[in-house]
N, CA, C and O atoms as CSV, one atom per row, in Angstrom:
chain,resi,resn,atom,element,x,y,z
A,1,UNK,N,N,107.926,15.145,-34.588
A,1,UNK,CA,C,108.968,15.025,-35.582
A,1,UNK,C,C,108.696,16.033,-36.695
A,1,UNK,O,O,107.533,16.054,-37.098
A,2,UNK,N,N,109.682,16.988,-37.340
A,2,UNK,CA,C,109.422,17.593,-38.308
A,2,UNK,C,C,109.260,17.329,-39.488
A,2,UNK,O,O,110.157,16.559,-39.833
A,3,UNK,N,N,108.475,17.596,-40.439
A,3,UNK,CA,C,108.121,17.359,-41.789
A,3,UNK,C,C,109.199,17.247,-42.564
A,3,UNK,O,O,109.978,18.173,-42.339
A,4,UNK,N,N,109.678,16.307,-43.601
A,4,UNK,CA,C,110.820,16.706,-44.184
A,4,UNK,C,C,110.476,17.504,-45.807
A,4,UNK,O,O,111.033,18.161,-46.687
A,5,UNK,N,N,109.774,17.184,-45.612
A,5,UNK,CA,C,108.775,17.747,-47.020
A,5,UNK,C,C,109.178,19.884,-46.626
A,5,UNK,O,O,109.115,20.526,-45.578
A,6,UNK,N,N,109.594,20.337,-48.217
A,6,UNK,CA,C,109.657,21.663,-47.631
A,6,UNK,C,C,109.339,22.447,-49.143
A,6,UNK,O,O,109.408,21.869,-50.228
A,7,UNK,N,N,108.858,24.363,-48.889
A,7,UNK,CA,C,108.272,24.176,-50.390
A,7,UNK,C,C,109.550,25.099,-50.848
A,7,UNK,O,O,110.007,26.165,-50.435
A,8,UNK,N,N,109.902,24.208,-51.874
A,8,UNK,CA,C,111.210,24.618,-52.900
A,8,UNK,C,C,110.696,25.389,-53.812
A,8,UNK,O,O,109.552,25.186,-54.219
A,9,UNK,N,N,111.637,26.630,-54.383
A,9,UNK,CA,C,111.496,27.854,-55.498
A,9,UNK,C,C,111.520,26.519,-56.598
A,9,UNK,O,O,111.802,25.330,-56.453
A,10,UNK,N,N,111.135,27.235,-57.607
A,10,UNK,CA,C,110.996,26.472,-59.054
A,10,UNK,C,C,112.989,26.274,-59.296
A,10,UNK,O,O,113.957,26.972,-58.995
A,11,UNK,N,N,112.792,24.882,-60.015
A,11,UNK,CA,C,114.500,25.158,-60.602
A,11,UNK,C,C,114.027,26.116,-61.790
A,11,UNK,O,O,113.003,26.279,-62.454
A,12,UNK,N,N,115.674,26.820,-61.687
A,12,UNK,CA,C,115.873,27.949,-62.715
A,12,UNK,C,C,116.863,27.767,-63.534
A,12,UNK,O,O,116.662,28.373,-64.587
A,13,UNK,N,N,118.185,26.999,-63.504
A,13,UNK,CA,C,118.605,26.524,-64.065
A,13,UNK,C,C,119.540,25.093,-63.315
A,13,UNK,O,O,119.694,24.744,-62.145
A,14,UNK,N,N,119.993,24.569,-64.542
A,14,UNK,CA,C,120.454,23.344,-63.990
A,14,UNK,C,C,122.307,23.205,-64.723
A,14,UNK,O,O,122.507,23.690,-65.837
A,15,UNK,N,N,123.134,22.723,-64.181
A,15,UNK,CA,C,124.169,22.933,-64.576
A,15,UNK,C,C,124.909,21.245,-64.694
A,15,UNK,O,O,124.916,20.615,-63.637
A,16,UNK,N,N,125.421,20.652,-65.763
A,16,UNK,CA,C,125.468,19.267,-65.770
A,16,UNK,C,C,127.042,19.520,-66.606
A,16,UNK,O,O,127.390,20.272,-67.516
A,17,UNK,N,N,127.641,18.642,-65.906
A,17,UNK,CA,C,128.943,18.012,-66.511
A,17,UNK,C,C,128.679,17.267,-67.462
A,17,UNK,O,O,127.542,17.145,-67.916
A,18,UNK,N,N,129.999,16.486,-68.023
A,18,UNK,CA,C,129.648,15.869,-69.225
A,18,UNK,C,C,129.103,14.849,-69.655
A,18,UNK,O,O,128.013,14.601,-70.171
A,19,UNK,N,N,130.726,13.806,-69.157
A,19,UNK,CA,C,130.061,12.471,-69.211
A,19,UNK,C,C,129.377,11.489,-68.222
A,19,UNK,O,O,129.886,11.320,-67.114
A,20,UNK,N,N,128.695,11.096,-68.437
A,20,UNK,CA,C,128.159,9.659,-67.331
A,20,UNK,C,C,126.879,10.227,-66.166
A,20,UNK,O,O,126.433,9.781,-65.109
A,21,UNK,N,N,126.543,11.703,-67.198
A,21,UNK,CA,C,125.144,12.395,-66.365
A,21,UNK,C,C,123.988,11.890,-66.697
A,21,UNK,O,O,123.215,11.376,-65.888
A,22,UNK,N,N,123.770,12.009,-68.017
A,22,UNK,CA,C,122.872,11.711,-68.619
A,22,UNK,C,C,122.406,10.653,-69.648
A,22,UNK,O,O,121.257,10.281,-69.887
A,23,UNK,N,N,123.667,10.230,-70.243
A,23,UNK,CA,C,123.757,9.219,-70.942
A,23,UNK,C,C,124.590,8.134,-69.911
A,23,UNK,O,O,125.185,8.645,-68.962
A,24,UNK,N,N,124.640,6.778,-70.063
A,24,UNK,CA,C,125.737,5.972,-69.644
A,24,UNK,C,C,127.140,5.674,-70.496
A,24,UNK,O,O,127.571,4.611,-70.942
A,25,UNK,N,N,127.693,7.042,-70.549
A,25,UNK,CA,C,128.474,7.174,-71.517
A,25,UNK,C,C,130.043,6.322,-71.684
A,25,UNK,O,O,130.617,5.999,-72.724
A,26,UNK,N,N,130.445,6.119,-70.309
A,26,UNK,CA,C,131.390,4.783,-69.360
A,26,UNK,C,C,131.023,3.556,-70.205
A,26,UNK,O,O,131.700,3.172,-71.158
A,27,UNK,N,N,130.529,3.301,-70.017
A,27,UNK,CA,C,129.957,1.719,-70.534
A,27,UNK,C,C,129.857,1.856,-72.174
A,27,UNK,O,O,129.028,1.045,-72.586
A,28,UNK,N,N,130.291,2.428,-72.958
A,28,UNK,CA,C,130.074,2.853,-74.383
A,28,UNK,C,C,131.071,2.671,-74.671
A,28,UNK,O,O,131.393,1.907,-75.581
A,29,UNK,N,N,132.315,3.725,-73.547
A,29,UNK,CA,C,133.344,4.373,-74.331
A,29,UNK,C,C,134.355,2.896,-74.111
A,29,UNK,O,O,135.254,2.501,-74.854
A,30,UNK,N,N,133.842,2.268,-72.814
A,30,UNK,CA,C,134.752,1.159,-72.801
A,30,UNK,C,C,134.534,-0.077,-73.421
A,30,UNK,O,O,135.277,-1.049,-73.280
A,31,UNK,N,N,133.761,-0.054,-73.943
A,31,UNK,CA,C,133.170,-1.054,-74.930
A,31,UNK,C,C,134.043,-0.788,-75.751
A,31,UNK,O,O,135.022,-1.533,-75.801
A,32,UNK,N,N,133.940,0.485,-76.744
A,32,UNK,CA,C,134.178,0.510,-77.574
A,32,UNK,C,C,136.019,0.641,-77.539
A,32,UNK,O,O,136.636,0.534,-78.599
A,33,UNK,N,N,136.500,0.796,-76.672
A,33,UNK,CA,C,137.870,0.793,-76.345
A,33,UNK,C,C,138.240,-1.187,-76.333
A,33,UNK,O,O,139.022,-1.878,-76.986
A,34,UNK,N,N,137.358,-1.463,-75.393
A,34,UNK,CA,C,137.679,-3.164,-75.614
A,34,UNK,C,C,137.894,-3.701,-76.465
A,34,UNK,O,O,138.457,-4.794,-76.537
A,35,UNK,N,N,137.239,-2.637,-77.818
A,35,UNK,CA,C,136.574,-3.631,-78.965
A,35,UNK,C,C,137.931,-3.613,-80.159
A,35,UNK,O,O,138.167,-4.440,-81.040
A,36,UNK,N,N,138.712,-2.296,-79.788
A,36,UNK,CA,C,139.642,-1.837,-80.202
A,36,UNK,C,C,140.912,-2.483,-79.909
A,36,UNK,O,O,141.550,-3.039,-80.802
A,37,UNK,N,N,141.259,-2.443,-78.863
A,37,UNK,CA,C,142.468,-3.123,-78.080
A,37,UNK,C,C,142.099,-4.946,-78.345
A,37,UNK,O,O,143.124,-5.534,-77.998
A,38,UNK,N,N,141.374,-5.651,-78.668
A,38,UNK,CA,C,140.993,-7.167,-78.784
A,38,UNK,C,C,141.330,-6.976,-80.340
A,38,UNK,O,O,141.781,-7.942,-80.956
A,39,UNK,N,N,141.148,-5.905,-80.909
A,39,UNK,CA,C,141.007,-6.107,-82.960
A,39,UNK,C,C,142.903,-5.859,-82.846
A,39,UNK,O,O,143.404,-6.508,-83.764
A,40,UNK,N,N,143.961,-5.158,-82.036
A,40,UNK,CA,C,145.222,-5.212,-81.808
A,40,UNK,C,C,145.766,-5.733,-80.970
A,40,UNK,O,O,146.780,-5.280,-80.439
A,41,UNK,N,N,145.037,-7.138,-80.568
A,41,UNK,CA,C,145.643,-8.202,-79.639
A,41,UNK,C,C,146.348,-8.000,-78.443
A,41,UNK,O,O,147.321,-8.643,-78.048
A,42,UNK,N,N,145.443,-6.488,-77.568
A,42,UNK,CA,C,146.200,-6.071,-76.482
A,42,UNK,C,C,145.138,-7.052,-75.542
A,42,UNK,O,O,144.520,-7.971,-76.080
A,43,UNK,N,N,144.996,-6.736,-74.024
A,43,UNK,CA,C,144.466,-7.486,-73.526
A,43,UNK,C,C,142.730,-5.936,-72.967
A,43,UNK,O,O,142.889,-4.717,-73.039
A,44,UNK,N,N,141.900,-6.370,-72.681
A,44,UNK,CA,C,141.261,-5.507,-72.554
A,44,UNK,C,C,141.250,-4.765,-70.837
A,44,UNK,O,O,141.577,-5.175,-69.723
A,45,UNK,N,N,140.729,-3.586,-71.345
A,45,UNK,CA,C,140.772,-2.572,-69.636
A,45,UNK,C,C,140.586,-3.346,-68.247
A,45,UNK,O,O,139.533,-3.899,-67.930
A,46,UNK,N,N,141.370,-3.325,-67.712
A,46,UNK,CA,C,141.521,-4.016,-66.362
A,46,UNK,C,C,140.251,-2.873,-65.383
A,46,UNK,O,O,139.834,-1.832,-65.892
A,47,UNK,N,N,139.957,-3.192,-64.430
A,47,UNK,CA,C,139.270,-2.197,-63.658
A,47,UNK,C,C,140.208,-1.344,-62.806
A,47,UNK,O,O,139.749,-0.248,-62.483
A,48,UNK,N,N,141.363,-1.626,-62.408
A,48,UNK,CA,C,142.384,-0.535,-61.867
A,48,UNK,C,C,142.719,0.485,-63.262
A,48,UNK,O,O,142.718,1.694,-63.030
A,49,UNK,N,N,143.013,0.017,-64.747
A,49,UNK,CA,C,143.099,1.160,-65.560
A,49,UNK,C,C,142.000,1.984,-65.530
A,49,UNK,O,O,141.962,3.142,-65.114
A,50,UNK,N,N,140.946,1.205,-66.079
A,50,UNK,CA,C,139.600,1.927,-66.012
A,50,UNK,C,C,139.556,2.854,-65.055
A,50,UNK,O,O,139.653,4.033,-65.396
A,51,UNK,N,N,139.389,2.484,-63.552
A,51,UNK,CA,C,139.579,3.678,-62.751
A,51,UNK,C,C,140.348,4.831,-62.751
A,51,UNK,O,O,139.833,5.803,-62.197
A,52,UNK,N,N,141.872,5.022,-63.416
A,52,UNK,CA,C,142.607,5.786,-63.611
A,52,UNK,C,C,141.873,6.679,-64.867
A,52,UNK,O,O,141.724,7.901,-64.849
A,53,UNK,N,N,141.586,6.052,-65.613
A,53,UNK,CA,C,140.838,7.148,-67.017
A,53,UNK,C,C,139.484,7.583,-66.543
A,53,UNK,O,O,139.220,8.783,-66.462
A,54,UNK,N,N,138.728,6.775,-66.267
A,54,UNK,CA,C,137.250,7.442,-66.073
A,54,UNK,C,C,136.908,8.768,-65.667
A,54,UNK,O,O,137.056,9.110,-64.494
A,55,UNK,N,N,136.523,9.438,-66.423
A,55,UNK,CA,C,136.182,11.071,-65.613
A,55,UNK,C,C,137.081,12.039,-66.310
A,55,UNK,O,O,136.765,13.220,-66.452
A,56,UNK,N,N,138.413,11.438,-66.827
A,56,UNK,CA,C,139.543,12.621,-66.654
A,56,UNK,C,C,139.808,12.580,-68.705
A,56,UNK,O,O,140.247,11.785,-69.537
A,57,UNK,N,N,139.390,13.561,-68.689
A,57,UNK,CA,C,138.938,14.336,-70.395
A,57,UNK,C,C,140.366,14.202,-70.943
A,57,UNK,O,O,141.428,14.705,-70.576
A,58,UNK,N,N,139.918,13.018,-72.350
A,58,UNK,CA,C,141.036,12.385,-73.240
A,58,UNK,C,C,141.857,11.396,-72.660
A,58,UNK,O,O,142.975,11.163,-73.119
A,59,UNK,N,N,141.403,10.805,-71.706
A,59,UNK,CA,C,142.117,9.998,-70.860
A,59,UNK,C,C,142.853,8.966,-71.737
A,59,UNK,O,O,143.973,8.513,-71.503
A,60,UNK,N,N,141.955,8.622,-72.916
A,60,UNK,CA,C,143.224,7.107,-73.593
A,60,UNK,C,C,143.903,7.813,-74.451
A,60,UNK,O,O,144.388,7.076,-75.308
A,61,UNK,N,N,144.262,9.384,-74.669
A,61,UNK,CA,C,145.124,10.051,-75.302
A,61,UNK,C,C,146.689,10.121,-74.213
A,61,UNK,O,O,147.770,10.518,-74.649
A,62,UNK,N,N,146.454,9.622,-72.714
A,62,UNK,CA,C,147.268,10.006,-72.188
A,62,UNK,C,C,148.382,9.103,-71.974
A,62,UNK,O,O,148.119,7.967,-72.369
A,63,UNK,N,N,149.595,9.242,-71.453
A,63,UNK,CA,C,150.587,8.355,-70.919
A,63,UNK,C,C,150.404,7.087,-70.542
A,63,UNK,O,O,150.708,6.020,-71.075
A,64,UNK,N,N,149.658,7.461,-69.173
A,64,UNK,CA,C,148.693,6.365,-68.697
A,64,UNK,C,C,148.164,5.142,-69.679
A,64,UNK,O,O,148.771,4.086,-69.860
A,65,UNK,N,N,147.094,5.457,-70.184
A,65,UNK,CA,C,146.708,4.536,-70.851
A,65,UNK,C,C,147.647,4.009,-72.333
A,65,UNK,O,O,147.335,3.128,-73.134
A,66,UNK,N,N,148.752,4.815,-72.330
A,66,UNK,CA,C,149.627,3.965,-73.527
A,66,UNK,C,C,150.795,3.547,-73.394
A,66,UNK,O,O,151.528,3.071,-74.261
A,67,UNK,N,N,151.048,3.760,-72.012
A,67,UNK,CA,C,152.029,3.339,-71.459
A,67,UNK,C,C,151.473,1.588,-70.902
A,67,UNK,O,O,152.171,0.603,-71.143
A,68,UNK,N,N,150.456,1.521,-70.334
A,68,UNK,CA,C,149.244,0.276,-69.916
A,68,UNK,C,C,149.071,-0.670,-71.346
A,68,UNK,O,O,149.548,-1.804,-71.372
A,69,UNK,N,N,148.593,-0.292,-72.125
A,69,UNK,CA,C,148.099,-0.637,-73.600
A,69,UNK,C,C,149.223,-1.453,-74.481
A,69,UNK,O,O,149.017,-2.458,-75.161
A,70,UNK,N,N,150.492,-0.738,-74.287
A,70,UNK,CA,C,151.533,-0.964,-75.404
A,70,UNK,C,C,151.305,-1.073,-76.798
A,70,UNK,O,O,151.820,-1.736,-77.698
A,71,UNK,N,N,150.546,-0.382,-76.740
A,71,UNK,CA,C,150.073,-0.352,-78.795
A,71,UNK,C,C,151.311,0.221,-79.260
A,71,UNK,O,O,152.013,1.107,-78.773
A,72,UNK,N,N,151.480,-0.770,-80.750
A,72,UNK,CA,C,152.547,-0.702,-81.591
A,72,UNK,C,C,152.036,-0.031,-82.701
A,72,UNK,O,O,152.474,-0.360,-83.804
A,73,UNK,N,N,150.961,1.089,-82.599
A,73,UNK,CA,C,150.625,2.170,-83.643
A,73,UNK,C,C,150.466,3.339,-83.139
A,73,UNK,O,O,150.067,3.440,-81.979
A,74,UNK,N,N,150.781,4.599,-84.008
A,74,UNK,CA,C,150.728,5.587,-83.308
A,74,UNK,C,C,149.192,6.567,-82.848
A,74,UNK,O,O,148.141,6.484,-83.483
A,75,UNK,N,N,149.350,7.250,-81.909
A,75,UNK,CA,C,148.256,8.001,-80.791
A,75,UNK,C,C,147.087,8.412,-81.774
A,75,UNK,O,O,145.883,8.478,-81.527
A,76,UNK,N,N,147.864,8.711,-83.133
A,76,UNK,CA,C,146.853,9.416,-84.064
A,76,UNK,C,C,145.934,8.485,-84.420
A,76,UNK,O,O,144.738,8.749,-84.292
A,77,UNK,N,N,146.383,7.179,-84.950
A,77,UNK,CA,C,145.630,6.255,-85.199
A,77,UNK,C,C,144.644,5.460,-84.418
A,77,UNK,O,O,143.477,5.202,-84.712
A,78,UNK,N,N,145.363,5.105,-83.319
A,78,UNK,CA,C,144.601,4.956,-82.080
A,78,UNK,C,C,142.903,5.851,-82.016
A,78,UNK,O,O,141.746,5.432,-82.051
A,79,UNK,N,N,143.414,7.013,-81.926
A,79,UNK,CA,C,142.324,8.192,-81.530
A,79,UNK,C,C,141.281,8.247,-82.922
A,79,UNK,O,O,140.078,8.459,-82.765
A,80,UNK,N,N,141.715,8.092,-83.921
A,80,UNK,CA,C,140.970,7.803,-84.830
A,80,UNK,C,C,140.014,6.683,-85.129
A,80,UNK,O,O,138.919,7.060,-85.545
A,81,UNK,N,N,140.209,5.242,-84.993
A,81,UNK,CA,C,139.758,4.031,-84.880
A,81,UNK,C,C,138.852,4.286,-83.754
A,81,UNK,O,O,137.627,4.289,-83.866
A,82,UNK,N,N,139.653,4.554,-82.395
A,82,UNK,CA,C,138.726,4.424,-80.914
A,82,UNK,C,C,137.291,5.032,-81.384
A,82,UNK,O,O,136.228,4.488,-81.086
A,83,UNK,N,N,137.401,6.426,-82.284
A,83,UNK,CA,C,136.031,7.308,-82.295
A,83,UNK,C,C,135.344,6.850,-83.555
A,83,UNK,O,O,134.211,7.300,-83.728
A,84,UNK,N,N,135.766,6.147,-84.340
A,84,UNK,CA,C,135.097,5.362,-84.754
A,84,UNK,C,C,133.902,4.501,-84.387
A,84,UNK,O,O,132.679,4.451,-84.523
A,85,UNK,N,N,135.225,3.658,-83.690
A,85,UNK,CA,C,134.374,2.741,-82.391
A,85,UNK,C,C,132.913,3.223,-82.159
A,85,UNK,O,O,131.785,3.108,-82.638
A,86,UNK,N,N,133.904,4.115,-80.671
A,86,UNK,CA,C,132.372,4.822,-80.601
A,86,UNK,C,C,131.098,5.563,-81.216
A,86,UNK,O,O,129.976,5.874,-80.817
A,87,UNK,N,N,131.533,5.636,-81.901
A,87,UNK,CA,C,130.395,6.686,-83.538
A,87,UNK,C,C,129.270,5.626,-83.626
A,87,UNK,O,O,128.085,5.946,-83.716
A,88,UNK,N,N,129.790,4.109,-83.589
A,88,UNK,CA,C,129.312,2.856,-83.976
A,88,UNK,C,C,128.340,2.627,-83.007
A,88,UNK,O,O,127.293,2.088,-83.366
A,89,UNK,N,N,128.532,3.005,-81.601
A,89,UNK,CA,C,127.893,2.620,-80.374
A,89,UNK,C,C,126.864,3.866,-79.771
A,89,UNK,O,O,125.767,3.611,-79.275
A,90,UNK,N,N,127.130,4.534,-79.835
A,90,UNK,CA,C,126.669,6.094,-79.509
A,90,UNK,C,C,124.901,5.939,-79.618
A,90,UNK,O,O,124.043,5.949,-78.735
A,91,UNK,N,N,124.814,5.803,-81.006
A,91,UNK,CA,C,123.178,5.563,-81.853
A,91,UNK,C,C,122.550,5.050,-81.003
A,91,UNK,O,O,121.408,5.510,-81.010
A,92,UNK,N,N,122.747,4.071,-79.999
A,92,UNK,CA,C,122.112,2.679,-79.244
A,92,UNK,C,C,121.937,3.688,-77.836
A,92,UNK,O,O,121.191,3.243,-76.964
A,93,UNK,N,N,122.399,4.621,-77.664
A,93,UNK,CA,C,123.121,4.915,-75.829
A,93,UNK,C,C,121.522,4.988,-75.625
A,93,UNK,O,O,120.777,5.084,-76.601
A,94,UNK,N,N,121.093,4.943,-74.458
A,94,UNK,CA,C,119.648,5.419,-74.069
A,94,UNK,C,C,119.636,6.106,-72.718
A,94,UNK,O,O,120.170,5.789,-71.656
A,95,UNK,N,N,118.771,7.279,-73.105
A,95,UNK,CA,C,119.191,8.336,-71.318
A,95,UNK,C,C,118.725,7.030,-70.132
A,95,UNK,O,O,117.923,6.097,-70.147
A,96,UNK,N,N,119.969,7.715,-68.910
A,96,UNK,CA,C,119.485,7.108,-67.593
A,96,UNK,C,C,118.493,7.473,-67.276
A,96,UNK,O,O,117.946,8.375,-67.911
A,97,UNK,N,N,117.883,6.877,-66.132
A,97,UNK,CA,C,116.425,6.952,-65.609
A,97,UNK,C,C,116.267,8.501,-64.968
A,97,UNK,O,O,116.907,8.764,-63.950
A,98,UNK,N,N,115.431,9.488,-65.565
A,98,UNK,CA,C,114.817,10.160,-64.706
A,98,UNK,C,C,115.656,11.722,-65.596
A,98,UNK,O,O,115.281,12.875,-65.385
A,99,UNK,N,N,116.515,11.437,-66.316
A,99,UNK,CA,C,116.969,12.235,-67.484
A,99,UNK,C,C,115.868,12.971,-68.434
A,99,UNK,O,O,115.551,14.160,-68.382
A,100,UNK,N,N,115.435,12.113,-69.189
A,100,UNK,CA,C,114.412,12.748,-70.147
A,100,UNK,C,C,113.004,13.138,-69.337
A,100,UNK,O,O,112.199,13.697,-70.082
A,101,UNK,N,N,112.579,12.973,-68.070
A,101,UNK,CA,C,112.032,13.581,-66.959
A,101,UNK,C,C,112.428,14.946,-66.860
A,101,UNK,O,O,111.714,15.941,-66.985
A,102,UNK,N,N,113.542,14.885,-66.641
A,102,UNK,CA,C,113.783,16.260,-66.179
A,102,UNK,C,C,114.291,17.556,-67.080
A,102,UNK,O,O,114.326,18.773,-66.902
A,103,UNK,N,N,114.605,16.790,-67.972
A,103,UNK,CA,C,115.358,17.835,-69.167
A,103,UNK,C,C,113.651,18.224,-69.904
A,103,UNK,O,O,113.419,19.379,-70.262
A,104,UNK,N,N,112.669,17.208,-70.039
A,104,UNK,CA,C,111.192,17.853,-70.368
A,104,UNK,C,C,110.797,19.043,-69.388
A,104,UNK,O,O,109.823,19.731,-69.696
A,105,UNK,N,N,111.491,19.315,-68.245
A,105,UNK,CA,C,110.851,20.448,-67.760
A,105,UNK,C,C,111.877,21.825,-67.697
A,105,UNK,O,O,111.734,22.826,-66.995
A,106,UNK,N,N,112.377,21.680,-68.154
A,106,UNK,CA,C,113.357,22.866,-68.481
A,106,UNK,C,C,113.121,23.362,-69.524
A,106,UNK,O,O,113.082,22.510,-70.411
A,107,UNK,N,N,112.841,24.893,-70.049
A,107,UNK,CA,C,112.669,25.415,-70.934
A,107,UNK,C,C,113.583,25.548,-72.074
A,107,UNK,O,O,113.207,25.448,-73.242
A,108,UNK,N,N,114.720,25.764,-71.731
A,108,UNK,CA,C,115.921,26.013,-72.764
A,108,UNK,C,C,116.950,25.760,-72.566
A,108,UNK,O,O,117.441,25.699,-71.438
A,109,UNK,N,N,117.627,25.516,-73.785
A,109,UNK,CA,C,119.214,24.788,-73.341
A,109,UNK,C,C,119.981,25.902,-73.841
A,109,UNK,O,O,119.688,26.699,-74.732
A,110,UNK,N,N,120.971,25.829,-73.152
A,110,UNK,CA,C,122.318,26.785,-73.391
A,110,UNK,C,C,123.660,26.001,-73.227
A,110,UNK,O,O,123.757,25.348,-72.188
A,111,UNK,N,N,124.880,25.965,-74.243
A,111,UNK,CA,C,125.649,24.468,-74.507
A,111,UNK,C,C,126.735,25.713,-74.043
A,111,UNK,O,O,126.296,26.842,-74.263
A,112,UNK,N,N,128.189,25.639,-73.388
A,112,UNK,CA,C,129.085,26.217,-72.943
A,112,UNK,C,C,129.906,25.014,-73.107
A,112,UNK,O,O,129.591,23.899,-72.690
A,113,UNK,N,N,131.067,25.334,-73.794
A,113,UNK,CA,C,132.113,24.321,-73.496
A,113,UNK,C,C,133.891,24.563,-74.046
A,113,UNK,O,O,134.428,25.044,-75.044
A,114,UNK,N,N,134.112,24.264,-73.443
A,114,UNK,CA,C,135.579,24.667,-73.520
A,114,UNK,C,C,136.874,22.976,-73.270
A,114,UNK,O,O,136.690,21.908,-72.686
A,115,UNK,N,N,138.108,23.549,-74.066
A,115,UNK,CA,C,138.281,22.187,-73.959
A,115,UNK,C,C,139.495,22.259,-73.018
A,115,UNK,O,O,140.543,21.629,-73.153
A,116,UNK,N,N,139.121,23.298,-71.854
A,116,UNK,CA,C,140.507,22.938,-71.020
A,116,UNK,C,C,140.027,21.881,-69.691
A,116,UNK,O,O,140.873,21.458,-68.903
């Protein structure tokens, strides 16, 4: 049987998306969305909405989720309060397992980001 063990070049760089890599950033943002929609007597994220937003950048800015929601205030306010929210929760987040492992062996960070 062959070895599965094989000898790998050093990593040279590493390339990471945004959310839900390194932090458990899902579980924050919907917290803090719950916490929001319960203080305006909506009902909180079902797991079929949830699935529709997760992943997809500004998601409770979209149709989707305010068309779902029916909030009787406007998007601006919404988006303001929500990051609040989260501002509140953020402090607490703690890296997933094997994160601060690996980001200790990388020499340097380089931040690229764009908001399309």
């Amino acid at each position: 049987m062959a070895s599965l063990t094989k000898d790998f070049p050093a990593i040279r760089a590493c390339i990471f998306d945004m959310d839900g890599l390194l932090i458990d950033s899902e579980d924050i943002i919907t917290m803090s969305i719950n916490q929001f929609l319960e203080k305006h007597g909506r009902p909180t994220l079902s797991r079929s909405i949830r699935a529709k937003l997760m992943g997809v950048p500004n998601s409770t800015t979209s149709d989707v989720f305010h068309d779902w929601a029916q909030l009787r205030i406007p998007r601006e306010q919404f988006a303001h309060e929500a990051t609040e929210q989260m501002k509140m929760h953020f402090p607490s987040c703690r890296p997933l397992p094997g994160a601060q492992e690996l980001l200790s062996n990388l020499s340097r960070a380089f931040c690229a980001a764009n908001r399309r």
